[in-house]
Structure formats: C-alpha cells, structure tokens
C-alpha positions, -999 to +999 in steps of 0.1 A: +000+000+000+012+035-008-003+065+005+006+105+016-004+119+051-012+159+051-018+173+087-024+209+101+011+231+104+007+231+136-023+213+166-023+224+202-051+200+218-059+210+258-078+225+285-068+261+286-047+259+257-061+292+236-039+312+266-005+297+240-024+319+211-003+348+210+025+329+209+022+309+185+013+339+159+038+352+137+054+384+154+039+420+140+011+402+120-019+422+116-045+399+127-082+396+116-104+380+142-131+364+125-164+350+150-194+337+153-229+350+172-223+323+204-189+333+207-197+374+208-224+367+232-207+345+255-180+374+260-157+343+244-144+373+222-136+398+245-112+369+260-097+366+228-091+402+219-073+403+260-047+375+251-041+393+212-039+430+230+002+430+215-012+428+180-031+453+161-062+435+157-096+439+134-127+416+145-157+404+124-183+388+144-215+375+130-207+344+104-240+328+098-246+289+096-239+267+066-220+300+050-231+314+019-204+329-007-212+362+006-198+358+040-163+347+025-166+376+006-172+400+031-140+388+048-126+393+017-128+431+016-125+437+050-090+418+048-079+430+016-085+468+029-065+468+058-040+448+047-047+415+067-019+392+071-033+364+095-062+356+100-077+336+134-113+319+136-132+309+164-164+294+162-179+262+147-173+250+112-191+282+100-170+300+110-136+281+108-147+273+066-155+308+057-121+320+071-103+295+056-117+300+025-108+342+029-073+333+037-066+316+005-085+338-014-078+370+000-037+380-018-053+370-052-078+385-067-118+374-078-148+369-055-153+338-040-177+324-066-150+323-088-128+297-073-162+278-056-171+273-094-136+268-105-131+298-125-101+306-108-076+283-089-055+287-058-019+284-066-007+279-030+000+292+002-023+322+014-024+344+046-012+328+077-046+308+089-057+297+128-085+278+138-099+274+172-136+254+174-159+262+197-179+230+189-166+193+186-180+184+159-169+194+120-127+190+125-121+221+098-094+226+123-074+199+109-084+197+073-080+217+037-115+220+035-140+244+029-175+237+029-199+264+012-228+272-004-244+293-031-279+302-022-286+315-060-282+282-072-285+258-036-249+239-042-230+231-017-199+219-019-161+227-010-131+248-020-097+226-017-060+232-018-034+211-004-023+246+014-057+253+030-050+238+059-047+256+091-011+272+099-023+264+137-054+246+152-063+250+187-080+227+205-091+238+239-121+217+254-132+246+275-141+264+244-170+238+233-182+237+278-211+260+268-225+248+234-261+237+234-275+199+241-288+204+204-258+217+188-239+191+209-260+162+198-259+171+160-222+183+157-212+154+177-229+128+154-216+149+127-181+138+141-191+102+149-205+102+111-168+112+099-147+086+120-169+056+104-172+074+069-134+073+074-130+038+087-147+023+061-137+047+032-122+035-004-090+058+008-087+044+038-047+034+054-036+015+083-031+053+099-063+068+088-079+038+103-059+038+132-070+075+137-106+069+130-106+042+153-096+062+184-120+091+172-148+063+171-142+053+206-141+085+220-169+102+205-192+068+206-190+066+245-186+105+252-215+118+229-245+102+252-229+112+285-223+144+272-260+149+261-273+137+295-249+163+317-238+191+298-214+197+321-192+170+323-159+184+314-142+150+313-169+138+283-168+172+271-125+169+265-131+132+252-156+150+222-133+172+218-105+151+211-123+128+190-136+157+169-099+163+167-086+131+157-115+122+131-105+152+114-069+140+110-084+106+100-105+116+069-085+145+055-063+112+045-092+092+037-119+109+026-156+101+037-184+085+024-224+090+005-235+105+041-217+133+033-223+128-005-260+127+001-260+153+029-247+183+011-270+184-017-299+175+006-290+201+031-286+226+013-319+220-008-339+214+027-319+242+046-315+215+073-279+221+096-251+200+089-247+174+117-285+168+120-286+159+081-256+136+088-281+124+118-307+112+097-289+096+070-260+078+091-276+050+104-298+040+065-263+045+048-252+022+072-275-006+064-269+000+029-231-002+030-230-030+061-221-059+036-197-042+015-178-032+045-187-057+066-150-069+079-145-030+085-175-023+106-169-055+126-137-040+137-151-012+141-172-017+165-155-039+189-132-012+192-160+007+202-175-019+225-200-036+209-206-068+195-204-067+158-213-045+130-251-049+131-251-045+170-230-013+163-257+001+137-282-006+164-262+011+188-266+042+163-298+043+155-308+038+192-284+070+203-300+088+172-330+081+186-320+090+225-310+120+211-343+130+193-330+129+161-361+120+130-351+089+110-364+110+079-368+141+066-406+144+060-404+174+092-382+192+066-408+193+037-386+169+012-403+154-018-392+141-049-394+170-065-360+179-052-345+146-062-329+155-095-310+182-082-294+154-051-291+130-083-273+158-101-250+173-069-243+137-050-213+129-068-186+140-048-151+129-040-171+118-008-199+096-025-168+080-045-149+070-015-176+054-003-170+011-003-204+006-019-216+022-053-246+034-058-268+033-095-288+063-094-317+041-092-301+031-055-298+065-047-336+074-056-346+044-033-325+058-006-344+091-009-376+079-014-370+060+021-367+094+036-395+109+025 
C-alpha cells in the first residue's frame, strides 16, 4: 500500500490551551479576528481580543450557519482593505470554513464564486490561517476543506487546496463547555458520522484507520454522557479530542455518501449539517453493512460492541435518544427535489464510499426518507 499523510502546520489539543495563542502567531502580524454569534455573546471574544492586546487586531463577528459565498466575501474586503496578514477563527465549522476560504482567497484577486465554481484556482499558500472550534464536531481545524454554499443556485460543496490547511489549530475543550444539548448532539454525530465514513472509506490506510478508530471510541461513548450532563468536562474533553482526531483521519481518507448525500440535501432542505448527517447515518449504514462488513466489525468492537449490526443498532438507538427524525418528511422533502441530489451527490465523498450506488439506488434511498 502507498499512500501521503497531510496534517495541520501546527495542533495544540488541551484544556486552557487558547492562553498559548499569542505565541504561536507570527510576530507583527496584523491579525483579523473572524467569530461567530455564540462566541460574541458568551463574551468568548472579549477573552480573545485580552490574550491578542500585543497585536493590532480587526474583528468580524457574525458568520452565519452553513456560510453562503457572501460571508467569505465580506471577509474578503475587509481583509484585503487593511492589509490583513493572519487571519484567526473561532467558532464552529461556520466560522472556521469561511475563514479559511478568505485566507486563501484574499492576496489573489476574484470573488469567491470564482474559485467555488472553478473559474479561478489557488496556486498555494495564502495568509497565515488559525482555527480554534468552539464545537466538537466538523474538525475544519485539521483539514483543507471548505464547505460552502451558493444560495442563487443551492450547491453546496467545498473549495480545496493542499495549502488550506490551518497554519495552527487549537484545540481547547473549555471552548465547546457552553454549546447547546442540540448543537452538541448534531455536531457530535456529525463527528461520529466522519470517524466511520473514514473507517470504512475506499481511501482508507492502516493510519487513517488507526485515527478513526480512536476518534470512534471516544466520540461513541462521550457523545450520550455528554447529552445527559452538559457539564461533564471529562466527556466534554473526550468530544473534543475525538472531533480532533476524526478530522486527521479523513482528511487522508476521505468520507463517504452520508456526506455525499447530505450536502446536496442540506442545502436543498436548509437543514444544519450534523443533523442531516443524523438522519442519514444509520440507512447509509444498512446500505453499505455488507460491503464493509469486515471493517464495521472491527469497528465496533473497538468501540465496545458486538459486531457491525449490533454497532448500527447502537446508532440508530443514540440517534434516537438524542431526538434525532429517522427521515426528513419534518423538513418538507419530496421528490421534487430529487434530480437536483441525483445531479450534486457525486462527490469525492460519495466515490470513497465502499459501496456504489446506481442512481436508481440512490432514488430508493431518498424515497426511504420521504
């Protein structure tokens, strides 16, 4: 077997860890500080802006869920008007894929569209890029991903270069003590979603497996405990971790058609990331279980259960636990919108996947949803 590992410049993974920020910046850079609403309103920012006071500092607060071309744009200007030369991001994936996206983009020239619909290409490095989550769920922090979407025409989909990814990810668990049961539940099954998509992916290698393992474990046993106290730190590190680490896994690997499927059906329903990942996980599942079915046996005995079908059940019982639909009929899909997931599902994802689908597969899949 032959493969190439990429990782993040640089990963800092601890309690308390965002204090080592200023540090670990490049001396005299001007910084843009670019945030989302939870972590302006949680005073989250205000912290940040304290431990940056040595560096002259811009802040953009405000990146909205699943982000549209315009927000990358709108870091665009800001950035290309003063002169930006690092950018940092704290927030969820939001967040952390529209500034990545703006750091690459921002010393050439073009909106955004341009290199989303490949009119354009990035020729390498760009500004000087950190990423801190304030969710464990996405790992953006550790790949050169990112995912965006154009509400004009509803696709969703990623801008990728081998330099995109993070100069310096930051991983501090404290930072994710405050999100939501919700966003908890759907970013961590997001996660979960990305350490079996990554197990059992066409790309996988004994290292990507190794990491997706570990991730699996952690997230698997942390993500119900976490739901049921919010507060447990200890879970709370373990999610974070295994968001981490998952990350690391499929940025060798790729994934699978859960996140083939769920872009183009997200975006079309308007439904958040993690909870389309949700709903599809454990059908995908059932549809890939005998074209993986060594994989998913080691799988989950590493995670403490049985075999592969005892692991699905596992999954579709914590799905359910954590009040998540096992379709999308609450979401107001039909078949109408079926061409355009026919047309947009054929990813680098769906590819990796260890089963094929026929477009007639894929249509029973969504009709199974409706």
């Amino acid at each position: 077997m032959t493969y190439n590992l990429s990782f993040p410049g640089k990963t800092i993974f601890g309690a308390g860890s965002v204090e080592n920020l200023a540090n670990e910046l490049p001396s005299e850079a001007k910084l843009l500080l670019v945030a989302g609403k939870h972590a302006e309103k949680s005073g989250l920012i205000n912290r940040i802006t304290q431990i940056l006071s040595d560096f002259e500092l811009f802040t953009l607060c405000g990146v909205q869920a699943e982000p549209p071309l315009s927000a990358v744009d709108e870091i665009n200007i800001l950035g290309r008007a003063n002169n930006i030369s690092a950018i940092i991001a704290v927030g969820g994936g939001s967040v952390i894929d529209a500034a990545k996206a703006a750091a690459a983009i921002i010393p050439l020239d073009g909106e955004t569209s341009d290199y989303f619909y490949g009119r354009k290409s990035i020729p390498g490095q760009g500004l000087f890029f950190a990423a801190l989550p304030t969710t464990a769920g996405t790992g953006t922090e550790a790949t050169p991903n990112s995912v965006l979407t154009d509400p004009e025409t509803e696709i969703k989909k990623s801008i990728r270069h081998d330099t995109m990814f993070p100069d310096l990810a930051i991983i501090d668990p404290e930072l994710t003590y405050t999100c939501p049961r919700d966003l908890t539940a759907h970013s961590g099954l997001d996660a979960l979603t990305q350490a079996i998509e990554s197990y059992i992916s066409r790309g996988a290698n004994s290292v990507s497996k190794a990491l997706a393992a570990k991730a699996a474990q952690l997230l698997f046993n942390a993500l119900p405990i976490v739901c049921a106290d919010l507060k447990n730190q200890s879970a709370r590190n373990d999610m974070a971790e295994g968001s981490m680490i998952t990350a690391l896994a499929f940025a060798q690997s790729s994934l699978g058609s859960v996140h083939g499927l769920g872009h183009p059906l997200g975006s079309k329903l308007h439904i958040p990331h993690g909870l389309c990942c949700a709903i599809l996980l454990p059908k995908i599942l059932r549809w890939n279980q005998d074209f993986c079915s060594e994989a998913l046996n080691e799988l989950a005995l590493s995670c403490g259960c049985a075999d592969g079908n005892d692991f699905i059940e596992q999954i579709e019982k914590l799905c359910k636990d954590l009040d998540i639909p096992d379709n999308f009929r609450k979401f107001g899909i039909s078949s109408d919108i079926f061409p355009f997931v026919l047309k947009n599902c054929r990813s680098g994802s769906m590819r990796s996947n260890p089963r094929h689908f026929e477009d007639t597969e894929i249509l029973e899949i969504l009709e199974s949803l409706l």
